[in-house]
PDB file of N, CA, C and O in Angstrom:
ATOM      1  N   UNK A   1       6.938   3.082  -5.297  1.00  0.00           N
ATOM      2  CA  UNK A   1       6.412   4.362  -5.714  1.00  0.00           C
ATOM      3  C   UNK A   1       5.759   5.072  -4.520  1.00  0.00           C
ATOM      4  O   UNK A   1       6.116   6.245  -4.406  1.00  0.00           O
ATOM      5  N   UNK A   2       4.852   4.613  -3.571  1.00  0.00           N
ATOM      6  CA  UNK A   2       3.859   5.027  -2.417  1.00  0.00           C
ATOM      7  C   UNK A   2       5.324   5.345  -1.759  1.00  0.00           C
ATOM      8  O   UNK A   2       5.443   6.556  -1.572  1.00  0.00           O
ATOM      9  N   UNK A   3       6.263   4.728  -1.430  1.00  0.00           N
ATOM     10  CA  UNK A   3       7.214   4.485  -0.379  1.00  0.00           C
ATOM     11  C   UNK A   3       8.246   5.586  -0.828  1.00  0.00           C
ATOM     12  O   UNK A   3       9.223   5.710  -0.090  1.00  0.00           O
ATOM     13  N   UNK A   4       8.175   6.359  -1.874  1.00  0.00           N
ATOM     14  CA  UNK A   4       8.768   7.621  -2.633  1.00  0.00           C
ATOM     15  C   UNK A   4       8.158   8.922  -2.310  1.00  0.00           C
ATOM     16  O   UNK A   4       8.581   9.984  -1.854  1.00  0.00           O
ATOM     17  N   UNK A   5       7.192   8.544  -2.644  1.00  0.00           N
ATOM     18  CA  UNK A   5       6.284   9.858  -2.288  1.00  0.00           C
ATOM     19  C   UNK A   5       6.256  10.092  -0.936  1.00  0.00           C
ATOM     20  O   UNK A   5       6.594  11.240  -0.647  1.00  0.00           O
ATOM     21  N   UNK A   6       5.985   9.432  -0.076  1.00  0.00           N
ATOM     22  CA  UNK A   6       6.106   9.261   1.373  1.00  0.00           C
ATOM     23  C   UNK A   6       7.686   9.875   1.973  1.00  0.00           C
ATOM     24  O   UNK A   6       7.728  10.674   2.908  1.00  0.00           O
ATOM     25  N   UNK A   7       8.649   9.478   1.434  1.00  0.00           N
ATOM     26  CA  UNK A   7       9.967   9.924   1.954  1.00  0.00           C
ATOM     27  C   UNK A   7      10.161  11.125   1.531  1.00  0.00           C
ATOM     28  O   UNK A   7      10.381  12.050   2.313  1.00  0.00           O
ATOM     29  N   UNK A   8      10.087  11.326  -0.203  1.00  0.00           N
ATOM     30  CA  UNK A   8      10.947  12.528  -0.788  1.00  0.00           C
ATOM     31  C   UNK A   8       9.300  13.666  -0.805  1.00  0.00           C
ATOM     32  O   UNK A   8       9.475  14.688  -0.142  1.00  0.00           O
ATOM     33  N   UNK A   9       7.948  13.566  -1.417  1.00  0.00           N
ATOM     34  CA  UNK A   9       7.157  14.534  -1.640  1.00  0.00           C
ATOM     35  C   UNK A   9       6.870  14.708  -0.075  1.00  0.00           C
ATOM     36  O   UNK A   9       7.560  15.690   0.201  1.00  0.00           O
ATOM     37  N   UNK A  10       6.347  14.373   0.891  1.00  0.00           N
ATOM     38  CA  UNK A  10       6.195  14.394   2.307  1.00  0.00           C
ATOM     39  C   UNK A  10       7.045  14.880   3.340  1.00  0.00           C
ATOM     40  O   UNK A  10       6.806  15.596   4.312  1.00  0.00           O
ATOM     41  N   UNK A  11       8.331  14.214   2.828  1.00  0.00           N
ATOM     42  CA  UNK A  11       9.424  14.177   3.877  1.00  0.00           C
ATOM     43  C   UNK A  11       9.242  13.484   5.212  1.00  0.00           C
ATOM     44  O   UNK A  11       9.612  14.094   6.215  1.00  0.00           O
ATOM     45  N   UNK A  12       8.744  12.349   5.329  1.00  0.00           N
ATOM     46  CA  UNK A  12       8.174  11.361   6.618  1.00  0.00           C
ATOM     47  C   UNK A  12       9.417  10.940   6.419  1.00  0.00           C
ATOM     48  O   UNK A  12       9.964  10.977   5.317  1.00  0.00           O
ATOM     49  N   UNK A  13      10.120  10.369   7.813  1.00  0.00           N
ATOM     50  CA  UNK A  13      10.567   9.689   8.438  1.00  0.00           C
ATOM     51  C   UNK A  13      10.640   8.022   7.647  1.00  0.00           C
ATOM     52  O   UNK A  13       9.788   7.153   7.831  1.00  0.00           O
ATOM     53  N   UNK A  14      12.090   7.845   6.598  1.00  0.00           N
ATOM     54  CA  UNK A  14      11.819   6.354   5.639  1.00  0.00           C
ATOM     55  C   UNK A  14      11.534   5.083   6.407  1.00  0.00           C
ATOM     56  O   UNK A  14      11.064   4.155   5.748  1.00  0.00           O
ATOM     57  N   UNK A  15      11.766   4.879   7.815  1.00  0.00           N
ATOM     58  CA  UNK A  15      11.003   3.742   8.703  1.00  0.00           C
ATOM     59  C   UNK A  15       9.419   3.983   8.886  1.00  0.00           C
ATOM     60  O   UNK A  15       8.579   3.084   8.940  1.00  0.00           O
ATOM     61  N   UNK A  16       9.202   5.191   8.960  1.00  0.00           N
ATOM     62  CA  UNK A  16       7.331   4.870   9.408  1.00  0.00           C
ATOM     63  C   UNK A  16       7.300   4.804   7.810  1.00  0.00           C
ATOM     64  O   UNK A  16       6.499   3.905   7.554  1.00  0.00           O
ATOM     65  N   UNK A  17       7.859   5.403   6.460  1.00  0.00           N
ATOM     66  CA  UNK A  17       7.190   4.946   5.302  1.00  0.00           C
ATOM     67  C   UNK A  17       6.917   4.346   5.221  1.00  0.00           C
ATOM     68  O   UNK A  17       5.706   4.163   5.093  1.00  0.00           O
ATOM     69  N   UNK A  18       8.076   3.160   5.218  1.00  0.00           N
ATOM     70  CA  UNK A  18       8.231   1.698   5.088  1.00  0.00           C
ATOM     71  C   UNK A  18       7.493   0.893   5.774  1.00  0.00           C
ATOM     72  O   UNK A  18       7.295  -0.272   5.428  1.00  0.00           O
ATOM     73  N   UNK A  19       6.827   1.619   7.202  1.00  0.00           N
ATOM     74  CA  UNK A  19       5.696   0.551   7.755  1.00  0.00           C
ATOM     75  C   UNK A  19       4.011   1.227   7.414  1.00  0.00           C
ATOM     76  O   UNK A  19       2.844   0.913   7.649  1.00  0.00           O
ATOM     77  N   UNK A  20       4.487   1.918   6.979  1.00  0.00           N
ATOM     78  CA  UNK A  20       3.134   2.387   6.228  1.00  0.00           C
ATOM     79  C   UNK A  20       2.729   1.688   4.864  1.00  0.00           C
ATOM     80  O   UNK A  20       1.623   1.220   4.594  1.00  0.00           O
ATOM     81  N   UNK A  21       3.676   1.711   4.190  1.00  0.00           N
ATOM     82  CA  UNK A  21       3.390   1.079   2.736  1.00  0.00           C
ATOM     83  C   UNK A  21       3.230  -0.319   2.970  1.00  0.00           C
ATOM     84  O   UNK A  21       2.422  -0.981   2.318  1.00  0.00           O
ATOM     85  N   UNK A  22       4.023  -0.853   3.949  1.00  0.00           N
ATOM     86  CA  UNK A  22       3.879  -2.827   4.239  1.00  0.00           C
ATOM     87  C   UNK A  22       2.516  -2.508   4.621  1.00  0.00           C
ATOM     88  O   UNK A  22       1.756  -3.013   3.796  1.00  0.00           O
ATOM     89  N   UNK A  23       1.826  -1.815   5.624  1.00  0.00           N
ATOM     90  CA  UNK A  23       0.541  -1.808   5.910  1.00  0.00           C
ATOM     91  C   UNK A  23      -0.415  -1.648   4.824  1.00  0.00           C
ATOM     92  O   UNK A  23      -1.335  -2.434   4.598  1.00  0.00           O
ATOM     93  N   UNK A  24      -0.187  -0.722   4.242  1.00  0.00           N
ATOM     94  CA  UNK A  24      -1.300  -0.184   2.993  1.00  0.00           C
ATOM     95  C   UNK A  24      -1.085  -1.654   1.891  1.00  0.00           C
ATOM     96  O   UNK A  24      -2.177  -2.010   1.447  1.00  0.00           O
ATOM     97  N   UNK A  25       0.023  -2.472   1.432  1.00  0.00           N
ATOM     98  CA  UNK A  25      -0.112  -2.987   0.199  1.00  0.00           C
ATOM     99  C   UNK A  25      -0.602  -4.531   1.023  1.00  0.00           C
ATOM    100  O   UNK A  25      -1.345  -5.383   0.535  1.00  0.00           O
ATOM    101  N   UNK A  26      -0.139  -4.560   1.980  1.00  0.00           N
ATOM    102  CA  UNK A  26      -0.898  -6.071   3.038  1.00  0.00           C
ATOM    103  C   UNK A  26      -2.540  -5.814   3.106  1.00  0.00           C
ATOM    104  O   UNK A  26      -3.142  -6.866   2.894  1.00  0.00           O
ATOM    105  N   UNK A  27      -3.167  -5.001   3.279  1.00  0.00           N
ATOM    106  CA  UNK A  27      -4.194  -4.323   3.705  1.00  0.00           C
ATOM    107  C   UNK A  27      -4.967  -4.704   1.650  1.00  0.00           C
ATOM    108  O   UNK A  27      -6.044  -5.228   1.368  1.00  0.00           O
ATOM    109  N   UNK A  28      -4.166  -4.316   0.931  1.00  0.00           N
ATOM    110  CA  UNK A  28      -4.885  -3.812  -0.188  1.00  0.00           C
ATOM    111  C   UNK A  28      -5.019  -5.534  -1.111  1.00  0.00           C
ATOM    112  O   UNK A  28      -5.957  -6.069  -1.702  1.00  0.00           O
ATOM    113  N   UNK A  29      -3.225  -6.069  -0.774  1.00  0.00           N
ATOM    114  CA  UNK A  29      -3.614  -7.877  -1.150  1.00  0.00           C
ATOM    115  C   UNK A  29      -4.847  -8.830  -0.501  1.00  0.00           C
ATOM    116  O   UNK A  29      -5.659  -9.496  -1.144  1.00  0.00           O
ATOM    117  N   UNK A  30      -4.775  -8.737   0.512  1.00  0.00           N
ATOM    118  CA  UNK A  30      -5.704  -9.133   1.712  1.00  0.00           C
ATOM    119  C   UNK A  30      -7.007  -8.896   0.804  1.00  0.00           C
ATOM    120  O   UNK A  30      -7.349  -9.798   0.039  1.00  0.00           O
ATOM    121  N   UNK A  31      -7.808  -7.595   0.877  1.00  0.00           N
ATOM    122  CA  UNK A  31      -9.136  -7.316   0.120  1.00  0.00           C
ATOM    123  C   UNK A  31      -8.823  -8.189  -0.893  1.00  0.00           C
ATOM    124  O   UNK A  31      -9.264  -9.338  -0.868  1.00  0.00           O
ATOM    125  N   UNK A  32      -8.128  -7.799  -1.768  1.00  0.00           N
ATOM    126  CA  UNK A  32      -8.343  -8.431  -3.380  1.00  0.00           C
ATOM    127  C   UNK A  32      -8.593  -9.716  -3.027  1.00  0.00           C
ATOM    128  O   UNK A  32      -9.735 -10.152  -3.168  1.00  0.00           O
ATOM    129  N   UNK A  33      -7.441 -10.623  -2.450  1.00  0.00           N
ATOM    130  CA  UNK A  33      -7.999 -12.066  -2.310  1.00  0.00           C
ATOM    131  C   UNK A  33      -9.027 -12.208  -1.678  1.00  0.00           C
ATOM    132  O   UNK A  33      -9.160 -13.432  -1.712  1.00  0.00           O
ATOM    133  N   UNK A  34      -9.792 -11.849  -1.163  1.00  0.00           N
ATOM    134  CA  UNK A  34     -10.750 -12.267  -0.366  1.00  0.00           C
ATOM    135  C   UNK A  34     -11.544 -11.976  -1.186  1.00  0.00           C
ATOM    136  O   UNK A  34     -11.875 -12.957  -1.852  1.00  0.00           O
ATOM    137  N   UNK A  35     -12.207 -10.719  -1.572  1.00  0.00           N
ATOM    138  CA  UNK A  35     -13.210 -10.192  -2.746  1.00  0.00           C
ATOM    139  C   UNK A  35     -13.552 -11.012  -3.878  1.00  0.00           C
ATOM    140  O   UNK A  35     -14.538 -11.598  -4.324  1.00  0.00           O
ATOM    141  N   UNK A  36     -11.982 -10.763  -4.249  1.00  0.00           N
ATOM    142  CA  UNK A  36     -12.075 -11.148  -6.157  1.00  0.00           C
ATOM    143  C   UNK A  36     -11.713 -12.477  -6.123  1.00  0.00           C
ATOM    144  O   UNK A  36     -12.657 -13.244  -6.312  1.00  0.00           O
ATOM    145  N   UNK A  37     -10.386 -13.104  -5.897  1.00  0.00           N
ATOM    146  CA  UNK A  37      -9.678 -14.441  -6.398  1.00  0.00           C
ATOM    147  C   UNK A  37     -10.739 -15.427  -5.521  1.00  0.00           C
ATOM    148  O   UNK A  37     -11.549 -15.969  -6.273  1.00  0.00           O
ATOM    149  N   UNK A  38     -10.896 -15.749  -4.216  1.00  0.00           N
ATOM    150  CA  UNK A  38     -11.373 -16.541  -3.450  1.00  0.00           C
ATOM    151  C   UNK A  38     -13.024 -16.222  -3.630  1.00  0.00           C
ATOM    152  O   UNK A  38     -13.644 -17.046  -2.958  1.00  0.00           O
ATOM    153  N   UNK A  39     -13.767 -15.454  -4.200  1.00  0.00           N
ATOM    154  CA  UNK A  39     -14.867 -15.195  -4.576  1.00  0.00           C
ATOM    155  C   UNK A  39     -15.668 -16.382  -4.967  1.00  0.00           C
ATOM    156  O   UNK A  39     -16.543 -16.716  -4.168  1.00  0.00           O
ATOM    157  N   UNK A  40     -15.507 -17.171  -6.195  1.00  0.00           N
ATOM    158  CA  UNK A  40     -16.185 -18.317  -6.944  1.00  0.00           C
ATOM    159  C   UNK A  40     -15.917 -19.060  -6.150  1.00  0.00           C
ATOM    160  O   UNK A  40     -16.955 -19.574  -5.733  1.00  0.00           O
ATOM    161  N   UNK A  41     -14.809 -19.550  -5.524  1.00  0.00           N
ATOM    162  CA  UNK A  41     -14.890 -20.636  -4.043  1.00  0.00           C
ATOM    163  C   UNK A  41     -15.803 -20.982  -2.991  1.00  0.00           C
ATOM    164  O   UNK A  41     -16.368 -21.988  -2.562  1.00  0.00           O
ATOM    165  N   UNK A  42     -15.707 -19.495  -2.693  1.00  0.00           N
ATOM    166  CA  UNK A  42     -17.254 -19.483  -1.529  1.00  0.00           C
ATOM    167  C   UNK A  42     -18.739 -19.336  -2.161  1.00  0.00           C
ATOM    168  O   UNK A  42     -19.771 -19.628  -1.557  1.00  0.00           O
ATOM    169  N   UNK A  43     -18.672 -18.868  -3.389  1.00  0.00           N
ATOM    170  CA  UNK A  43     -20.284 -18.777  -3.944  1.00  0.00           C
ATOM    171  C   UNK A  43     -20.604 -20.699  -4.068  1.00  0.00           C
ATOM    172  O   UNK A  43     -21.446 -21.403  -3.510  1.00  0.00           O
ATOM    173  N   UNK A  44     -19.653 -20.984  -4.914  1.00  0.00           N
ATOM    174  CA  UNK A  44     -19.728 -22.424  -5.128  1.00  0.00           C
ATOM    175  C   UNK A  44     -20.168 -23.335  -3.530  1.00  0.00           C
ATOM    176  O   UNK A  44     -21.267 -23.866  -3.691  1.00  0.00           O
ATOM    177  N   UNK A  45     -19.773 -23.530  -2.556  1.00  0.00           N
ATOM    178  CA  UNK A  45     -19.502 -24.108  -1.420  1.00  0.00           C
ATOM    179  C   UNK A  45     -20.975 -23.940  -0.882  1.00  0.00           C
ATOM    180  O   UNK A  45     -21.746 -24.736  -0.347  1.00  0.00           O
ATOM    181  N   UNK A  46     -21.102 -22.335  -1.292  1.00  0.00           N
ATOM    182  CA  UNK A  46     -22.570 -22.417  -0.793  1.00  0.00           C
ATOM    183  C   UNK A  46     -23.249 -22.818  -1.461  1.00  0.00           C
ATOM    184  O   UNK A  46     -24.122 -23.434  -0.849  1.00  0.00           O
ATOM    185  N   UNK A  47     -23.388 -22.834  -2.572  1.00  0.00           N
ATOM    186  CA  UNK A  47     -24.277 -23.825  -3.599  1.00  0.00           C
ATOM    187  C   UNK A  47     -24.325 -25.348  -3.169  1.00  0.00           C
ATOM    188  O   UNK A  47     -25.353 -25.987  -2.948  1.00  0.00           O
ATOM    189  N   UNK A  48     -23.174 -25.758  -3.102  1.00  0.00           N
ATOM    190  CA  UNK A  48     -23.255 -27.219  -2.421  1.00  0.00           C
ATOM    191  C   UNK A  48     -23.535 -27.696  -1.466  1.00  0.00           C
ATOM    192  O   UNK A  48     -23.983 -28.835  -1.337  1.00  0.00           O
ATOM    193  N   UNK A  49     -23.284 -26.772  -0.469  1.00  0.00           N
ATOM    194  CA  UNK A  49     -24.131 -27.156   0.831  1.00  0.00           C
ATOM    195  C   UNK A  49     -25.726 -26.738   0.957  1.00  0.00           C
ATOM    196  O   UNK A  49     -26.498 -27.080   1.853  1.00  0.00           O
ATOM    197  N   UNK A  50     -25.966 -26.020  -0.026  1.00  0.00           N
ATOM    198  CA  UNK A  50     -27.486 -25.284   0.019  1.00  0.00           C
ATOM    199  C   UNK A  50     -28.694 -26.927  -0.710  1.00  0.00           C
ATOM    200  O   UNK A  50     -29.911 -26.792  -0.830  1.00  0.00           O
TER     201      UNK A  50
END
């Protein structure tokens, strides 16, 4: 969808889309795991070592 809008509403160039959107959705997985999923991992760890 990002990688649509980027080619056809924009009219960019479909190679920089395409390394734009790998950037933006790598960029956006990355946060989430770190934030949210891997979250209770590190609160815990520090509890145990505390």
């Amino acid at each position: 969808m990002l990688l649509k809008l980027l080619v056809n509403s924009i009219g960019m160039n479909q190679y920089q889309a395409k390394l734009i959107t790998e950037i933006v959705f790598f960029t956006l997985s990355w946060l989430i795991q770190r934030f949210i999923i891997f979250k209770k991992k590190r609160t815990q760890a520090m509890i145990k070592e505390g």
